[in-house]
C-alpha positions in Angstrom: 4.2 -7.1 -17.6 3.6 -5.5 -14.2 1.0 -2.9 -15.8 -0.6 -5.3 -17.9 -1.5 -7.5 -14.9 -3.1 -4.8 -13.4 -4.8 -3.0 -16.4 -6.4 -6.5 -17.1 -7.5 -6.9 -13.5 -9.2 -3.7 -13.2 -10.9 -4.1 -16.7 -12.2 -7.7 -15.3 -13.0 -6.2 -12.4 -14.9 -3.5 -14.2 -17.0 -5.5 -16.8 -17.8 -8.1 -14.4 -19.5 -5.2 -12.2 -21.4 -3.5 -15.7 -22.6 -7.0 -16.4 -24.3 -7.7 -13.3 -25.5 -4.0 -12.8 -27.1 -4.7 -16.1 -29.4 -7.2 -14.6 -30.0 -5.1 -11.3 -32.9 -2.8 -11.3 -31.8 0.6 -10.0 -28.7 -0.6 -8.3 -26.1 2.2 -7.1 -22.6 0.7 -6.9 -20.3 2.2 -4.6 -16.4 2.4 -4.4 -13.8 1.5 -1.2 -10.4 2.1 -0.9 -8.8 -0.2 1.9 -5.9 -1.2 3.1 -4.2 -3.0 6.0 -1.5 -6.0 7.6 -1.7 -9.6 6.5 -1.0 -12.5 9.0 0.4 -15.1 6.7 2.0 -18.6 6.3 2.3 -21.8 4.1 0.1 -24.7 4.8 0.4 -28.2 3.6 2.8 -30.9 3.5 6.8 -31.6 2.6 8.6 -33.8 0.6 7.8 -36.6 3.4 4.4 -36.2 3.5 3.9 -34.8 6.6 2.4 -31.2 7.6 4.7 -28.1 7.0 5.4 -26.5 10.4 6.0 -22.7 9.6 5.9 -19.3 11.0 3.8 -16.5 10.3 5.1 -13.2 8.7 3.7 -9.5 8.5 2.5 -8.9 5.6 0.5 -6.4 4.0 -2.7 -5.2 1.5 -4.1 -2.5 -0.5 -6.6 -1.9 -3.2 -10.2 -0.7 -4.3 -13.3 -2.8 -4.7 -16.7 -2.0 -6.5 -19.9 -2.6 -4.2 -23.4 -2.8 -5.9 -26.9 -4.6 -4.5 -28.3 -7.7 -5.7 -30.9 -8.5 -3.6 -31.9 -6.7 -0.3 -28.9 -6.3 1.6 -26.9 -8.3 -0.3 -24.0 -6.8 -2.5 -22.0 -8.7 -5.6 -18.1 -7.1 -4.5 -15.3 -7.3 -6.8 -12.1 -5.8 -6.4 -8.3 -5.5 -6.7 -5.6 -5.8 -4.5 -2.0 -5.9 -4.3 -1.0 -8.3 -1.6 2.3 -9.2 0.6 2.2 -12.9 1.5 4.3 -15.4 2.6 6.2 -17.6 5.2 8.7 -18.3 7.9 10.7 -21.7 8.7 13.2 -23.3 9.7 14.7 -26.5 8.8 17.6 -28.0 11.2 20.5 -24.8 11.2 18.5 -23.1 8.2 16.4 -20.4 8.2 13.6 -19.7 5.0 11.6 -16.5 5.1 10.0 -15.8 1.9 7.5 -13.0 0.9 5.6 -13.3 -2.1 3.9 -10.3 -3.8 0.4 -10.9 -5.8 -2.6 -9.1 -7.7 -5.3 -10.2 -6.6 -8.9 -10.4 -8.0 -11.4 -11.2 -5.1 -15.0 -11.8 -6.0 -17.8 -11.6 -2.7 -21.2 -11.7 -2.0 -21.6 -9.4 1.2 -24.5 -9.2 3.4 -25.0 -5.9 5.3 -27.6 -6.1 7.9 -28.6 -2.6 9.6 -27.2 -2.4 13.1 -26.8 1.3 15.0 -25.5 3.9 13.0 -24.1 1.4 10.8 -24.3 -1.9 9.2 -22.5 -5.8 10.1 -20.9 -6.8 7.4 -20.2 -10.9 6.2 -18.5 -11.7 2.9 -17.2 -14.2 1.5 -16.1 -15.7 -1.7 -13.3 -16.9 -4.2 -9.8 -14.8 -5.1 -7.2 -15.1 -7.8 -4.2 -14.1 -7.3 -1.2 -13.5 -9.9 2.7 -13.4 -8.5 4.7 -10.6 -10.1 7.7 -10.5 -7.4 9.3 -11.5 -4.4 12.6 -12.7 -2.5 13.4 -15.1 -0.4 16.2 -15.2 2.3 18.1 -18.4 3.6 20.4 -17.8 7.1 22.5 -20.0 8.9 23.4 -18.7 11.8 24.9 -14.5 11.1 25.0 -15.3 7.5 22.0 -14.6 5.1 21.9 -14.8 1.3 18.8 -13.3 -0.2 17.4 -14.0 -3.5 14.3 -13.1 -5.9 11.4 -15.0 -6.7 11.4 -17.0 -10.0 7.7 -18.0 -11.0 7.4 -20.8 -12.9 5.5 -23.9 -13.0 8.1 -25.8 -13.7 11.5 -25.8 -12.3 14.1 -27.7 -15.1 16.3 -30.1 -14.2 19.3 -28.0 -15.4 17.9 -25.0 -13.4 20.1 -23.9 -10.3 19.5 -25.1 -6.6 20.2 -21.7 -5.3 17.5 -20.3 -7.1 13.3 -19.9 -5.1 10.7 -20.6 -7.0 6.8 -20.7 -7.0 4.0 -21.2 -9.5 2.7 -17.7 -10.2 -0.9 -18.6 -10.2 -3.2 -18.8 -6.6 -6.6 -19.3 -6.0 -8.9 -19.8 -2.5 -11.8 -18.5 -1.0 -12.0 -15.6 1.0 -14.8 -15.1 4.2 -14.7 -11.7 6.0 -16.7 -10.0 9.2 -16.7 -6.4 10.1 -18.7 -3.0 10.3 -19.5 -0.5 8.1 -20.1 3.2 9.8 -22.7 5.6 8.2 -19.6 8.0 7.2 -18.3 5.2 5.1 -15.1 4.4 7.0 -15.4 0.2 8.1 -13.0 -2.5 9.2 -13.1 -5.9 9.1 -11.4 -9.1 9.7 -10.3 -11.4 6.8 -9.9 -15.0 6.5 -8.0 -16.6 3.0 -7.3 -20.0 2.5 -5.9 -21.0 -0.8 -6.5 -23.9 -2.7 -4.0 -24.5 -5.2 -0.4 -25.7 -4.7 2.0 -22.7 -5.5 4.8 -24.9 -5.6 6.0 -26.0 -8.9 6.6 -29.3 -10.5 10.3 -29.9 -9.9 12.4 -32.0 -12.3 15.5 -31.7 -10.2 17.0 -34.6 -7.9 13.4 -36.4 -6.6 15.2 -37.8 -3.7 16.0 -34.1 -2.7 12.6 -32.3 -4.2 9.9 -35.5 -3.6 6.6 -35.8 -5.1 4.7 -35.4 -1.8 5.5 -31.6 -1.4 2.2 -29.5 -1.3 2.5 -25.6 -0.4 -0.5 -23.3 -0.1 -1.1 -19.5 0.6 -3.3 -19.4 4.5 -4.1 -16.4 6.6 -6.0 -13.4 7.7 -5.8 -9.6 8.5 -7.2 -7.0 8.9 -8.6 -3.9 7.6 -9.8 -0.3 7.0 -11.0 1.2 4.7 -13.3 3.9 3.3 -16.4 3.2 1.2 -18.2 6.0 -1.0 
Protein backbone atom coordinates (compact mmCIF):
# COMPACT_ATOMS: atom_id res chain seq x y z
CA UNK A 1 0.00 0.00 0.00
CA UNK A 2 2.99 1.97 1.18
CA UNK A 3 4.62 1.78 -2.47
CA UNK A 4 1.61 2.44 -4.18
CA UNK A 5 1.13 5.72 -2.36
CA UNK A 6 4.37 6.81 -3.45
CA UNK A 7 4.52 5.35 -7.03
CA UNK A 8 1.22 7.34 -7.66
CA UNK A 9 2.61 10.48 -6.14
CA UNK A 10 5.70 10.62 -8.03
CA UNK A 11 3.79 9.73 -11.30
CA UNK A 12 1.29 12.87 -10.34
CA UNK A 13 4.03 14.66 -9.67
CA UNK A 14 5.62 13.82 -12.89
CA UNK A 15 2.80 14.31 -15.48
CA UNK A 16 1.66 17.42 -13.81
CA UNK A 17 5.36 18.82 -14.52
CA UNK A 18 5.24 17.30 -18.62
CA UNK A 19 1.91 19.01 -18.93
CA UNK A 20 2.84 22.39 -17.98
CA UNK A 21 6.41 22.09 -19.62
CA UNK A 22 4.30 21.32 -22.68
CA UNK A 23 2.92 24.82 -22.67
CA UNK A 24 6.37 26.50 -21.76
CA UNK A 25 8.53 27.64 -24.52
CA UNK A 26 12.07 26.44 -23.85
CA UNK A 27 11.66 25.87 -20.16
CA UNK A 28 14.58 23.77 -18.43
CA UNK A 29 13.18 22.14 -15.23
CA UNK A 30 15.51 21.36 -12.56
CA UNK A 31 15.54 18.79 -9.62
CA UNK A 32 16.11 19.38 -5.58
CA UNK A 33 16.58 16.99 -3.03
CA UNK A 34 15.85 18.56 0.51
CA UNK A 35 15.40 17.66 3.69
CA UNK A 36 15.12 19.03 7.28
CA UNK A 37 13.07 19.41 11.09
CA UNK A 38 9.37 20.13 11.24
CA UNK A 39 7.95 22.34 14.16
CA UNK A 40 4.53 20.90 14.59
CA UNK A 41 1.21 20.84 16.52
CA UNK A 42 -2.64 20.52 16.26
CA UNK A 43 -4.76 23.53 15.93
CA UNK A 44 -8.47 23.82 16.45
CA UNK A 45 -11.03 23.12 18.90
CA UNK A 46 -12.21 20.15 21.51
CA UNK A 47 -15.22 18.48 22.21
CA UNK A 48 -16.30 21.83 24.14
CA UNK A 49 -15.76 24.06 21.64
CA UNK A 50 -13.03 25.80 22.74
CA UNK A 51 -9.26 26.14 21.23
CA UNK A 52 -6.99 23.02 21.60
CA UNK A 53 -3.99 24.15 23.79
CA UNK A 54 -1.08 21.72 22.63
CA UNK A 55 2.60 21.44 22.50
CA UNK A 56 4.86 21.39 19.64
CA UNK A 57 6.97 18.24 18.69
CA UNK A 58 10.15 17.70 16.46
CA UNK A 59 9.36 16.46 13.57
CA UNK A 60 10.94 15.88 10.40
CA UNK A 61 11.02 16.03 6.22
CA UNK A 62 12.50 14.72 3.12
CA UNK A 63 11.88 14.49 -0.54
CA UNK A 64 12.59 15.85 -4.19
CA UNK A 65 10.74 18.44 -6.05
CA UNK A 66 10.73 19.26 -9.90
CA UNK A 67 11.39 23.16 -10.67
CA UNK A 68 10.62 24.59 -14.24
CA UNK A 69 9.86 28.56 -15.36
CA UNK A 70 6.57 29.83 -16.23
CA UNK A 71 7.02 33.26 -16.62
CA UNK A 72 10.23 35.31 -15.83
CA UNK A 73 11.27 34.37 -12.58
CA UNK A 74 8.62 32.56 -11.73
CA UNK A 75 8.69 28.67 -11.35
CA UNK A 76 5.44 25.98 -11.26
CA UNK A 77 7.23 23.41 -8.20
CA UNK A 78 5.82 20.13 -7.54
CA UNK A 79 7.21 17.68 -5.42
CA UNK A 80 7.06 14.80 -2.90
CA UNK A 81 7.75 14.48 0.58
CA UNK A 82 7.60 12.21 3.33
CA UNK A 83 6.72 14.10 6.41
CA UNK A 84 6.79 13.57 10.47
CA UNK A 85 3.91 15.58 12.04
CA UNK A 86 2.12 15.77 15.00
CA UNK A 87 1.38 16.98 18.58
CA UNK A 88 1.87 17.17 22.26
CA UNK A 89 -0.83 17.64 25.23
CA UNK A 90 -1.88 17.11 28.17
CA UNK A 91 -5.23 16.73 29.62
CA UNK A 92 -5.53 16.84 33.61
CA UNK A 93 -2.86 13.69 34.78
CA UNK A 94 -2.74 12.54 30.99
CA UNK A 95 -0.22 12.99 28.72
CA UNK A 96 -0.99 12.60 24.45
CA UNK A 97 1.96 12.79 22.11
CA UNK A 98 1.20 11.63 18.77
CA UNK A 99 3.24 11.60 15.55
CA UNK A 100 1.69 11.13 12.39
CA UNK A 101 3.65 10.12 9.20
CA UNK A 102 2.33 11.49 5.59
CA UNK A 103 3.24 11.62 1.75
CA UNK A 104 2.88 14.58 0.79
CA UNK A 105 2.22 16.23 -2.71
CA UNK A 106 3.01 20.07 -2.51
CA UNK A 107 2.24 22.17 -5.54
CA UNK A 108 4.02 26.04 -5.59
CA UNK A 109 4.51 28.83 -7.64
CA UNK A 110 8.01 30.24 -6.59
CA UNK A 111 9.39 33.56 -7.35
CA UNK A 112 13.23 33.84 -7.57
CA UNK A 113 14.45 37.36 -7.77
CA UNK A 114 18.28 37.77 -8.48
CA UNK A 115 20.08 38.95 -5.34
CA UNK A 116 24.21 38.55 -4.97
CA UNK A 117 25.48 35.41 -6.02
CA UNK A 118 22.19 33.98 -5.58
CA UNK A 119 18.57 34.35 -5.80
CA UNK A 120 15.49 35.13 -2.79
CA UNK A 121 13.26 32.74 -3.02
CA UNK A 122 9.01 33.01 -2.06
CA UNK A 123 6.66 30.10 -2.61
CA UNK A 124 3.68 29.23 -1.79
CA UNK A 125 0.87 27.06 -2.60
CA UNK A 126 -1.49 24.03 -1.74
CA UNK A 127 -0.31 20.30 -0.32
CA UNK A 128 -1.90 16.92 0.04
CA UNK A 129 -0.95 14.88 2.28
CA UNK A 130 -1.76 10.92 2.66
CA UNK A 131 -1.21 9.08 6.35
CA UNK A 132 0.43 5.72 6.02
CA UNK A 133 1.60 5.30 9.87
CA UNK A 134 2.06 6.52 13.14
CA UNK A 135 1.77 5.90 17.09
CA UNK A 136 0.56 7.56 19.61
CA UNK A 137 1.59 7.42 23.38
CA UNK A 138 -0.67 8.13 26.53
CA UNK A 139 1.35 8.53 30.18
CA UNK A 140 0.21 9.09 33.49
CA UNK A 141 2.67 9.77 35.53
CA UNK A 142 5.97 6.79 35.02
CA UNK A 143 3.55 4.68 33.08
CA UNK A 144 3.17 5.04 29.23
CA UNK A 145 1.21 2.77 26.86
CA UNK A 146 2.02 3.38 23.17
CA UNK A 147 -0.08 2.47 20.38
CA UNK A 148 -0.31 2.71 16.32
CA UNK A 149 -2.28 4.91 14.28
CA UNK A 150 -5.56 3.66 12.82
CA UNK A 151 -6.71 5.80 9.79
CA UNK A 152 -10.08 5.96 9.21
CA UNK A 153 -12.77 8.31 8.63
CA UNK A 154 -14.90 6.85 10.69
CA UNK A 155 -14.43 5.40 13.98
CA UNK A 156 -17.53 2.61 14.72
CA UNK A 157 -19.29 2.53 17.65
CA UNK A 158 -18.19 -0.99 18.43
CA UNK A 159 -14.53 0.00 17.81
CA UNK A 160 -12.15 0.06 20.95
CA UNK A 161 -11.48 3.26 23.24
CA UNK A 162 -7.91 2.32 23.54
CA UNK A 163 -7.34 2.55 20.00
CA UNK A 164 -5.90 6.45 18.05
CA UNK A 165 -7.27 7.32 15.20
CA UNK A 166 -7.10 10.00 12.41
CA UNK A 167 -8.62 10.53 8.99
CA UNK A 168 -5.85 9.69 6.51
CA UNK A 169 -6.45 12.50 4.15
CA UNK A 170 -4.86 16.37 4.73
CA UNK A 171 -4.85 19.23 2.84
CA UNK A 172 -3.51 23.20 3.40
CA UNK A 173 -1.49 25.57 1.85
CA UNK A 174 2.03 25.90 2.07
CA UNK A 175 4.13 29.71 1.87
CA UNK A 176 7.89 29.44 2.13
CA UNK A 177 11.01 32.25 2.11
CA UNK A 178 14.64 31.46 1.61
CA UNK A 179 17.76 31.62 -0.69
CA UNK A 180 19.04 29.90 -3.34
CA UNK A 181 23.13 29.91 -3.81
CA UNK A 182 24.62 29.83 -7.40
CA UNK A 183 26.06 26.19 -6.49
CA UNK A 184 22.59 25.01 -6.02
CA UNK A 185 22.64 24.34 -2.26
CA UNK A 186 19.45 26.78 -0.62
CA UNK A 187 17.45 26.90 2.61
CA UNK A 188 14.42 28.17 3.45
CA UNK A 189 11.83 28.59 6.03
CA UNK A 190 8.31 26.85 5.69
CA UNK A 191 5.02 27.71 6.89
CA UNK A 192 1.83 24.85 6.52
CA UNK A 193 -1.38 25.34 7.75
CA UNK A 194 -3.84 22.65 7.04
CA UNK A 195 -7.33 23.01 6.21
CA UNK A 196 -9.19 19.89 6.73
CA UNK A 197 -10.17 18.24 10.00
CA UNK A 198 -7.98 15.04 10.38
CA UNK A 199 -10.11 13.80 13.03
CA UNK A 200 -12.72 11.32 12.18
CA UNK A 201 -16.38 11.18 12.58
CA UNK A 202 -16.79 9.29 15.80
CA UNK A 203 -19.86 7.02 16.47
CA UNK A 204 -18.81 6.24 19.93
CA UNK A 205 -20.34 7.71 23.28
CA UNK A 206 -21.15 11.64 21.97
CA UNK A 207 -21.06 12.77 25.58
CA UNK A 208 -17.43 11.46 25.68
CA UNK A 209 -16.34 12.16 21.65
CA UNK A 210 -18.72 15.61 21.05
CA UNK A 211 -19.57 16.98 17.74
CA UNK A 212 -17.56 20.24 18.37
CA UNK A 213 -14.09 18.49 18.05
CA UNK A 214 -11.99 20.01 15.06
CA UNK A 215 -8.10 18.91 14.77
CA UNK A 216 -5.81 20.32 12.04
CA UNK A 217 -2.12 19.76 10.94
CA UNK A 218 -0.08 23.62 11.69
CA UNK A 219 3.52 24.39 11.59
CA UNK A 220 6.78 25.27 9.95
CA UNK A 221 10.48 24.21 9.52
CA UNK A 222 13.02 24.40 8.01
CA UNK A 223 15.24 23.44 5.29
CA UNK A 224 18.27 22.52 2.97
CA UNK A 225 18.53 21.31 0.23
CA UNK A 226 20.34 20.92 -3.08
CA UNK A 227 18.87 21.98 -6.45
CA UNK A 228 20.34 20.79 -9.93
Amino acid sequence: MKIRITSIALLFMISVSLAVAQGTDNAKPSFAILGGLNFQNFNGKDNSGNNLDNDLIIGYHAGLNIQFPVAPDFYFQPGVLFSLKGSEGSYGLLTGTYKLSYIEIPLNLVYKGLLGNGYVTLGFGPYIGYGIMGNSTLAVGPVSVETDVEYTNVVESGDQYAATHFRPFDAGGNIFFGYEMAGGLFLQLNAQLGMLKINPEDKRTPMVYGDQLAVKNTGFGLSLGYRF
